[in-house]
C-alpha positions in Angstrom: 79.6 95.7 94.3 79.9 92.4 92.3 81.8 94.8 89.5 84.2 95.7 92.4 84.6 92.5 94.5 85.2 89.0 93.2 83.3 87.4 95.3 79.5 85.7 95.4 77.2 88.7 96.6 75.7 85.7 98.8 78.8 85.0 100.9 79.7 88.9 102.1 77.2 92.1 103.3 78.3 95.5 104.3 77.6 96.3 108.1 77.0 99.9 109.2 79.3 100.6 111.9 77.6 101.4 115.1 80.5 103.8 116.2 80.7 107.6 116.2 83.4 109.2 113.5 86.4 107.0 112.1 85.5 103.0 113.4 88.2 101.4 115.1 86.3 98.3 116.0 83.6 98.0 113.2 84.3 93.8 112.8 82.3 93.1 116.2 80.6 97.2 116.4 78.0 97.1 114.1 74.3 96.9 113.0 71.9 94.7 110.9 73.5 93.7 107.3 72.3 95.5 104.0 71.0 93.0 101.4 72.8 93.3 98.6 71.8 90.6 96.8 69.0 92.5 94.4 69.4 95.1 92.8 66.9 98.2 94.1 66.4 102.3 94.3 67.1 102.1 98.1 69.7 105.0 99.1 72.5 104.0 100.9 73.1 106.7 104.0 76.3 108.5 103.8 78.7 106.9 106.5 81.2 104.0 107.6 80.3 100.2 106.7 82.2 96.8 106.9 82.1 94.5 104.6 81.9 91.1 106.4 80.8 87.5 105.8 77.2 87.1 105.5 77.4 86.0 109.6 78.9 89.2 110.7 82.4 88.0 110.6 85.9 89.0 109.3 86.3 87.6 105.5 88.8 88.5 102.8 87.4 89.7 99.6 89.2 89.8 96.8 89.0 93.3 94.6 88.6 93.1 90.6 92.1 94.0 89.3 90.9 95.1 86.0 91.5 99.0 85.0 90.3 100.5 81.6 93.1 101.0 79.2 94.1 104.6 79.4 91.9 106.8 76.6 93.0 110.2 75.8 90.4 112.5 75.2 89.0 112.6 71.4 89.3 115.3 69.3 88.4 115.5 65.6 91.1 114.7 63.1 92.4 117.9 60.8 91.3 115.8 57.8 89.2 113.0 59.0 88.9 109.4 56.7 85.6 108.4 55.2 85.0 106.2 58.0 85.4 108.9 61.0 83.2 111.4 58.9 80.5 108.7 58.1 80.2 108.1 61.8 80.0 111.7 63.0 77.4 112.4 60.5 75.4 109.2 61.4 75.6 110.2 65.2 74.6 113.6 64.6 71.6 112.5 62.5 70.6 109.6 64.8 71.0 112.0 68.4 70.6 115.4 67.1 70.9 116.3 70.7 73.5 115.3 74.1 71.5 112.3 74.7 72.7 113.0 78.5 71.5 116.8 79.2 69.1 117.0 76.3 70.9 120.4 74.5 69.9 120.4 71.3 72.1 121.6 68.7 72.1 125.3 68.2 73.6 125.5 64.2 74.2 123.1 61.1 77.9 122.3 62.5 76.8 121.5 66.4 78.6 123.5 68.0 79.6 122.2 71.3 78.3 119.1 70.6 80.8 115.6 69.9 79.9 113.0 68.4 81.7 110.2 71.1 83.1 106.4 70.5 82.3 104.6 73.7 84.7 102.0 73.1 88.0 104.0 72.6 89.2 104.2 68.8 92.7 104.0 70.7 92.5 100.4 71.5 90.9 99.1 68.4 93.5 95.8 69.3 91.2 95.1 72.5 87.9 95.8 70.5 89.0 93.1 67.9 90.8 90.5 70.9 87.2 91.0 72.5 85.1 90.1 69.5 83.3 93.5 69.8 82.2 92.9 66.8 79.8 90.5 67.5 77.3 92.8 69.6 77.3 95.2 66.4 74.3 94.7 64.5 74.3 97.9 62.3 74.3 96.8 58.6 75.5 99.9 56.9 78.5 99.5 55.5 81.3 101.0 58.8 85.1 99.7 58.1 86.5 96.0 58.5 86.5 96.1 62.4 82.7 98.1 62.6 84.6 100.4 65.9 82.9 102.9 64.1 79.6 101.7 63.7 76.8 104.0 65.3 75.8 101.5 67.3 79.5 102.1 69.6 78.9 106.3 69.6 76.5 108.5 71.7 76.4 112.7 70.9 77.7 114.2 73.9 77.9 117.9 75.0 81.4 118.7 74.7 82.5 118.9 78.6 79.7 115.8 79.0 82.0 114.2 76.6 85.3 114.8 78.8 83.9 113.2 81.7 82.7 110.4 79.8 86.2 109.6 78.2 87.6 110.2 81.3 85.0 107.8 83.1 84.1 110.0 85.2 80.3 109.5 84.0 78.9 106.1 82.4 75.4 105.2 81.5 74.3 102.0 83.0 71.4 100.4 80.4 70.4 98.3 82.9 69.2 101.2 85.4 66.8 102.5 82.1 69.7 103.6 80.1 70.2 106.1 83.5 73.4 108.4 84.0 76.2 107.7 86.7 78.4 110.5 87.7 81.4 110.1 89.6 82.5 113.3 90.7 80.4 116.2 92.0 78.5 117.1 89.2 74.9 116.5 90.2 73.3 117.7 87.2 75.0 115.0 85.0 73.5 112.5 87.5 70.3 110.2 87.3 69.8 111.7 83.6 67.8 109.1 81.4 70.0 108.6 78.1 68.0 109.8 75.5 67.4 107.1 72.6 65.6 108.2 69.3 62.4 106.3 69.2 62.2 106.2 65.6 65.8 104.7 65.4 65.7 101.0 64.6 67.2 98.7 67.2 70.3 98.0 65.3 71.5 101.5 65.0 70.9 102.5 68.4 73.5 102.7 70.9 75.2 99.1 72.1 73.5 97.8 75.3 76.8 95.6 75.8 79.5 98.0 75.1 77.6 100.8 77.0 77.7 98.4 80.0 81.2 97.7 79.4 82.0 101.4 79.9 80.4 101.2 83.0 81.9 98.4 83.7 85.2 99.8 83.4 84.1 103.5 85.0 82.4 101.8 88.4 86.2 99.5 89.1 88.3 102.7 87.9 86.5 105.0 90.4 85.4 102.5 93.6 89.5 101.9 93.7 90.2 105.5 93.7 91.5 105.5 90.2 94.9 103.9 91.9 97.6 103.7 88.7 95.2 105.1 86.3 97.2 107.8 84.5 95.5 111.9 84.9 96.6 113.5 82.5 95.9 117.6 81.9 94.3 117.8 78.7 93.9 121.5 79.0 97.2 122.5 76.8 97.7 125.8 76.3 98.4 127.8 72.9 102.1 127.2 71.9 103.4 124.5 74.7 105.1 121.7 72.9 103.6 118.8 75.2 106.4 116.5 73.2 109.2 117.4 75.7 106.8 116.5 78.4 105.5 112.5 76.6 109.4 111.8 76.1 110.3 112.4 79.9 108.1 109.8 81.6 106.9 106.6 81.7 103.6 108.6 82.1 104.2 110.7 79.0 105.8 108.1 76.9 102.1 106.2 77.7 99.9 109.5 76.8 102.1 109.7 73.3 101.5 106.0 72.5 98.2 106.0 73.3 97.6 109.6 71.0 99.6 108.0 68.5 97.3 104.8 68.1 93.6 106.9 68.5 94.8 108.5 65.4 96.1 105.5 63.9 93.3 103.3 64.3 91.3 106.4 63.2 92.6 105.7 59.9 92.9 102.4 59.4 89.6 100.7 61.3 
C-alpha cells in the first residue's frame, strides 16, 4: 500500500467492514485493524475494508499520481542494429529458458520465446533523466546509454512477455524474485524468477529496475488503470492501423510512442 498511498503506513490501517454485502456505514461498522506496517505471507480475505486513521477514524489519504509511460508491445526489428542483436543473443545465452514458467527453448531460434527490456526502449529520454545508468553494472561493452545492457532484459515466453509489457505481471525482487499477476492468470502467479546461478552478479537481471516495473505495474493496476491507454495489439493481416493513430489523441500517442521504441532501438 505505501506504493499506492502517500502516506506513512503508521498513520492509516484498513478496517474490515463488519456489514453484509456493499458497506454503507464502514467508518464506525467495522472490526480490529490489519497491521500493515511489515511486510508478511498473511492472505488478505476477499471482501470490503476501510482504510482509516490508525484510531479507527475518517482520514484522507492521498493516492500516488504517478502512471508508467505508455509502452507498446516489443516486437523485433526487420533488420535489428548491433546493439539490439548483442542483447537478444546475451539474454538468450544468459536465460536459455522463460525465467517466469520455466519453458525451455524448443530449437536454435527460440521459438516462442522474447528476449524483453524491462525498462521500455521507447522512453530511453526517462531512462537517461533517471540516471538508469547508474544501477547497470554489466561491463561489456552495450551502447552510450547501457538500455540495452542484460542486466535491464529477462527471456519471457511470448504471451508472458505481453502481460509483462503491458504490466499486467511484474516480478517483485524483494518477495524472492517472486511473480505478481494482475489479471486472472493464476499460473503466471507466485512463480520464483529463475536466475542462472552461474551468471555473475553484474549480468543478472537489475534488482532496481525490476522493482521499478513493479513499481509502476502495482500504481497502474490498484487505480484501475484510470487514463492508461489499452490499446489492441492483435492487428490483423492487411489493416492499415495509420488511419486509426492519425484520428485520436489515443492513436496519435500509440504512433509516437511506436515511432520512438524503434528510434531509440537504433540509436541507444
Amino acid at each position: 500500500m505505501e506504493i499506492v498511498y502517500q502516506l506513512p503506513l503508521d498513520e492509516y490501517a484498513p478496517f474490515p467492514c463488519l456489514e453484509d454485502g456493499d458497506p454503507k456505514d464502514p467508518a464506525s461498522q467495522h472490526g480490529a485493524p490489519i497491521n500493515n506496517l511489515h511486510t508478511n505471507t498473511s492472505v488478505i480475505e476477499p471482501g470490503f475494508y476501510v482504510l482509516l486513521s490508525a484510531q479507527g477514524l475518517p482520514i484522507d489519504i492521498p493516492i500516488n499520481p504517478d502512471n508508467p509511460a505508455p509502452r507498446t508491445l516489443s516486437r523485433s526489428l526487420s533488420q535489428p542494429d548491433s546493439h539490439t542483436t548483442q542483447f537478444r543473443d546475451r539474454v538468450r545465452a544468459r536465460d536459455g529458458r522463460c525465467v517466469v514458467t520455466g519453458d525451455p527453448r524448443v530449437d536454435p531460434n527460440y521459438t516462442g520465446l522474447a528476449a524483453a527490456h524491462i525498462f521500455p526502449v521507447a522512453h530511453a529520454d526517462l531512462w537517461v533523466s533517471g540516471k538508469w545508468k547508474q544501477q547497470i553494472n554489466d561491463d561489456e561493452y552495450i551502447g552510450p546509454t547501457c538500455i540495452h545492457s542484460i542486466q535491464n532484459g529477462i527471456l519471457l515466453r511470448d504471451d508472458v512477455h505481453h502481460f509483462f509489457d503491458k504490466y499486467y505481471l511484474a516480478i517483485n525482487p524483494d518477495t524472492g524474485y517472486k511473480s505478481h499477476c494482475f489479471v486472472n492468470s493464476p499460473q503466471l502467479d507466485n512463480k520464483i524468477m529463475f536466475r542462472n546461478p552461474s551468471t555473475p552478479e553484474k549480468f543478472q537481471p537489475s534488482r532496481a529496475i525490476l522493482k521499478h516495473h513493479f513499481r509502476m505495474a502495482v500504481l497502474l493496476n490498484m487505480k484501475g488503470r484510470t487514463g492508461y491507454p489499452q490499446w489492441d495489439e492483435d492487428i490483423p493481416e492487411g489493416y492499415d492501423p495509420i488511419g486509426e493513430f492519425a484520428s485520436s489523441e489515443q492513436g496519435q500517442l500509440r504512433l509516437e510512442t511506436e515511432l520512438a521504441r524503434k528510434l531509440n532501438s537504433l540509436i541507444t
